[in-house]
MIPAZA-454210 format. One record per residue (C-alpha): residue number from 1; residue in three letters; chain; x, y, z. Coordinates in steps of 0.05 Angstrom, whole numbers. Layout:
<num NUM; residu ALA; chaine A; x X; y Y; z Z>
...
This chain:
<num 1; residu UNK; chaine A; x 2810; y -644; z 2889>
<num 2; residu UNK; chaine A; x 2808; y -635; z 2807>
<num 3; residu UNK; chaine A; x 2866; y -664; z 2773>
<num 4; residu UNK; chaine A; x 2915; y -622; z 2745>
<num 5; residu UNK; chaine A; x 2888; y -646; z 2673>
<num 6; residu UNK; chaine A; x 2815; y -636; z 2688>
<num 7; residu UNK; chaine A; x 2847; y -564; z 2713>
<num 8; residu UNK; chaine A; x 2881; y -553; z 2654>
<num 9; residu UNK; chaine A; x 2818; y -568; z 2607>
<num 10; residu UNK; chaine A; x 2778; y -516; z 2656>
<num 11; residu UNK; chaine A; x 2831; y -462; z 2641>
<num 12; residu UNK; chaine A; x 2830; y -473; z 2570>
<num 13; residu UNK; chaine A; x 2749; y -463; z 2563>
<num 14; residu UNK; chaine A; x 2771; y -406; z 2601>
<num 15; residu UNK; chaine A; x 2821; y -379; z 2563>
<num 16; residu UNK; chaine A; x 2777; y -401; z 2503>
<num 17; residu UNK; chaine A; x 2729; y -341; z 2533>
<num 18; residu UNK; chaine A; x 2779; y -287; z 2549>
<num 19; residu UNK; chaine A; x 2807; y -302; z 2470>
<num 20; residu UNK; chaine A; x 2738; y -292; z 2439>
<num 21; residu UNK; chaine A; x 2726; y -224; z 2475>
<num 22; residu UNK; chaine A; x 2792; y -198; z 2447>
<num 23; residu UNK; chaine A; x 2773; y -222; z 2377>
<num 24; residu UNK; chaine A; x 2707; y -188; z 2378>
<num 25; residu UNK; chaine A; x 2727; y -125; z 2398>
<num 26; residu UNK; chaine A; x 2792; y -125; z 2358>
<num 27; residu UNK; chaine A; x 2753; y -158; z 2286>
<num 28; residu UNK; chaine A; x 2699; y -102; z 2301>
<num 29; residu UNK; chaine A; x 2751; y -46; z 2299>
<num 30; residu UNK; chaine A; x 2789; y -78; z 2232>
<num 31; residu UNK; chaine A; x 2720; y -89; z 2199>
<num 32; residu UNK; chaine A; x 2713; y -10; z 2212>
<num 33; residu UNK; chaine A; x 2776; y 5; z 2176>
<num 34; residu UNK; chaine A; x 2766; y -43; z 2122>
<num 35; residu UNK; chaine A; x 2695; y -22; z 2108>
<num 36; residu UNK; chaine A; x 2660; y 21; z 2160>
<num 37; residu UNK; chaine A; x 2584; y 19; z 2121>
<num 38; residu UNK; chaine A; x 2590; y -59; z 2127>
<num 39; residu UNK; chaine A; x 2582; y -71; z 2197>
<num 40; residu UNK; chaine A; x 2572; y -150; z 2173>
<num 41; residu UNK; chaine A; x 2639; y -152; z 2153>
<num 42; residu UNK; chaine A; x 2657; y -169; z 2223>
<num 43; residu UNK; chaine A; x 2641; y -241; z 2206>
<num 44; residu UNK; chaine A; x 2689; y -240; z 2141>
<num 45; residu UNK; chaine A; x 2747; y -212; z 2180>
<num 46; residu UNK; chaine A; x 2744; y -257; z 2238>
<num 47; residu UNK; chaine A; x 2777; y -318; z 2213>
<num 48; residu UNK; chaine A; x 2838; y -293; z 2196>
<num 49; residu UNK; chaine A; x 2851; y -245; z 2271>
<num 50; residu UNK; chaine A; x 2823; y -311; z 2314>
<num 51; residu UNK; chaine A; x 2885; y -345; z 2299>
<num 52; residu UNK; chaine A; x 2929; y -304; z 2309>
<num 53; residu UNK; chaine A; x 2899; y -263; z 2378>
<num 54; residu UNK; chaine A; x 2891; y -329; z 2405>
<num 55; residu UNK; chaine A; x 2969; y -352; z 2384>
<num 56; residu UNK; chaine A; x 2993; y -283; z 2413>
<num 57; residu UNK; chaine A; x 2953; y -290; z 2473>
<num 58; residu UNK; chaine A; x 2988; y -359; z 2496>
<num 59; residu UNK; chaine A; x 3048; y -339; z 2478>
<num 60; residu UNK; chaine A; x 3047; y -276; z 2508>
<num 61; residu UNK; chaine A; x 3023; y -293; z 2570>
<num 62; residu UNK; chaine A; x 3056; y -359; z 2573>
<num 63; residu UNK; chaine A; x 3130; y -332; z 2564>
<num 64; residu UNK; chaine A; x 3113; y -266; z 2609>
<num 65; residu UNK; chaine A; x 3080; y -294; z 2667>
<num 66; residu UNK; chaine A; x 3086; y -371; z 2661>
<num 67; residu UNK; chaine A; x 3008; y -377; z 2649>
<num 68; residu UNK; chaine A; x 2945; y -351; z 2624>
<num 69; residu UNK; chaine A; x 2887; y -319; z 2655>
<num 70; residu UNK; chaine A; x 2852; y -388; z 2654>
<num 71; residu UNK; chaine A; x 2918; y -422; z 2681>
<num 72; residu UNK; chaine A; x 2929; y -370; z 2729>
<num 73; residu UNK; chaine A; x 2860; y -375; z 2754>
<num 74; residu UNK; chaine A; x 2859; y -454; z 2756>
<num 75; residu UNK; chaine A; x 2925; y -445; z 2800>
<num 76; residu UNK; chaine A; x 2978; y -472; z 2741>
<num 77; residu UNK; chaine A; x 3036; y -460; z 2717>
<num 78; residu UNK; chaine A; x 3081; y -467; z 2647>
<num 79; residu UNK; chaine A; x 3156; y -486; z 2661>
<num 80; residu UNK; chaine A; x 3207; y -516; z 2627>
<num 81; residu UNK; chaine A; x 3219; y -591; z 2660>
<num 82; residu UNK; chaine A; x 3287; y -558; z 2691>
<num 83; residu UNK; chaine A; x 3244; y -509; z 2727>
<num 84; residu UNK; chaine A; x 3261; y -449; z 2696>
<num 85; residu UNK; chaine A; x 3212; y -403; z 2656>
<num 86; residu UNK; chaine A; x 3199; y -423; z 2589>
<num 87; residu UNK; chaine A; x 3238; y -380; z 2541>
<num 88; residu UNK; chaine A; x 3208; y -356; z 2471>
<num 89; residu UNK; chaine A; x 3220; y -409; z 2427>
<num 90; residu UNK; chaine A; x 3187; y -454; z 2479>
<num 91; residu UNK; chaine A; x 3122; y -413; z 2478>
<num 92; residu UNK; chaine A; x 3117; y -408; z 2411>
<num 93; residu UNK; chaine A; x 3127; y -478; z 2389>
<num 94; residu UNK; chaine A; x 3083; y -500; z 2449>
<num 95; residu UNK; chaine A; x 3022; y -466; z 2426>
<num 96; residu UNK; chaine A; x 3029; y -475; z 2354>
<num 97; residu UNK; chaine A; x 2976; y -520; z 2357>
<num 98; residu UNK; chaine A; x 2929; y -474; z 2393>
<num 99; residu UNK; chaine A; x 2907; y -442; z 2324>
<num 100; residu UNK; chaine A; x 2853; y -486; z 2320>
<num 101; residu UNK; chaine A; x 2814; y -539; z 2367>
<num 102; residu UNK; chaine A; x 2827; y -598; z 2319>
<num 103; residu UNK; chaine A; x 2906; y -595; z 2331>
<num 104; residu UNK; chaine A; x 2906; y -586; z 2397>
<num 105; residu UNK; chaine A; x 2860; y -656; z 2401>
<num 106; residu UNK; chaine A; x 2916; y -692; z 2359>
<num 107; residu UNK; chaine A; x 2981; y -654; z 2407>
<num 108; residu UNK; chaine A; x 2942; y -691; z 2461>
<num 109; residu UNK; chaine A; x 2926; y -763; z 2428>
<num 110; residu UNK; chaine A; x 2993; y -768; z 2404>
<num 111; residu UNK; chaine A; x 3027; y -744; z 2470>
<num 112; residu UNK; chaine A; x 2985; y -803; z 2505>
<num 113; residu UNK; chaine A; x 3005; y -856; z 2462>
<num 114; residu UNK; chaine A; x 3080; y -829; z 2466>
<num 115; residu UNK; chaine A; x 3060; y -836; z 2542>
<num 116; residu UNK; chaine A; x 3076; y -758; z 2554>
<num 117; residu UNK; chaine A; x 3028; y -703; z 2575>
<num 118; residu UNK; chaine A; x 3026; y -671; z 2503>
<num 119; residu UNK; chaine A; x 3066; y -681; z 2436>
<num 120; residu UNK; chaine A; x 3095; y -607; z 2427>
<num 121; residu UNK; chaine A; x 3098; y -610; z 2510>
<num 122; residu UNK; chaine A; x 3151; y -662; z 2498>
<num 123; residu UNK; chaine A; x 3186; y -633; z 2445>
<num 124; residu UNK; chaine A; x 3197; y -564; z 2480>
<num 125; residu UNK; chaine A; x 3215; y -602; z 2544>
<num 126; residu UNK; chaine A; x 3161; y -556; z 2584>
<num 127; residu UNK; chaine A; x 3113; y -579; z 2628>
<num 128; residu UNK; chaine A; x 3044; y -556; z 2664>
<num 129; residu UNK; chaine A; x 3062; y -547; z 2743>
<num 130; residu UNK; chaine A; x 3003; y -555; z 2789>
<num 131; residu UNK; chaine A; x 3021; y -480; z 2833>
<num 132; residu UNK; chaine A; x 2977; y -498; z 2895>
């Protein structure tokens, strides 16, 4: 049986996928409004919608239904360490540092040397819950 982390970085390349569909489709549509003879311009617009699709997304999902579709599929769960569902400030400082790979890396190191599971994990007093 996977460990819960090995599960958890699983769901995430997961999640990664499910994120990068919804940036496609939605930068192709805002690179229509913001200049429909540039089809190009898809590649312009995307930097500034990945972070944010991919912050909403966590959040979202994370606060509504206590995981994501990678979590969810990989049999996890987000809770607070009381054992209630996370509430929105939880979410959102949680995944702050899912803008980007490179944060997410240092939320980890960090939360290892602190001997936690992850840094913003620790301040938001959540934790990942192995659901099988």
């Amino acid at each position: 049986m996977a460990t819960v982390f090995s599960r958890r970085i699983i769901a995430y390349v997961i999640d990664f996928f499910v994120v990068s569909a919804f940036m496609w489709i939605i930068s192709y549509f805002v690179s229509l409004l913001v200049n429909p003879l540039d089809l190009i311009s898809v590649y312009n617009v995307f930097p500034f919608i990945a972070p944010i699709i991919g912050l909403v997304y966590f959040i979202v999902l994370e606060k509504s239904k206590g995981a994501t579709v990678g979590k969810a599929i990989m049999y996890l769960e987000v809770r607070s360490r009381n054992g209630a569902n996370i509430n929105w400030a939880q979410a959102i400082v949680r995944n702050l540092t899912k803008i980007y790979w490179v944060p997410i890396i240092f939320d980890w190191l960090i939360g290892r040397i602190m001997n936690t599971d992850r840094l913003f994990g620790n301040i938001t007093k959540t934790i990942v819950v192995n659901m099988l």
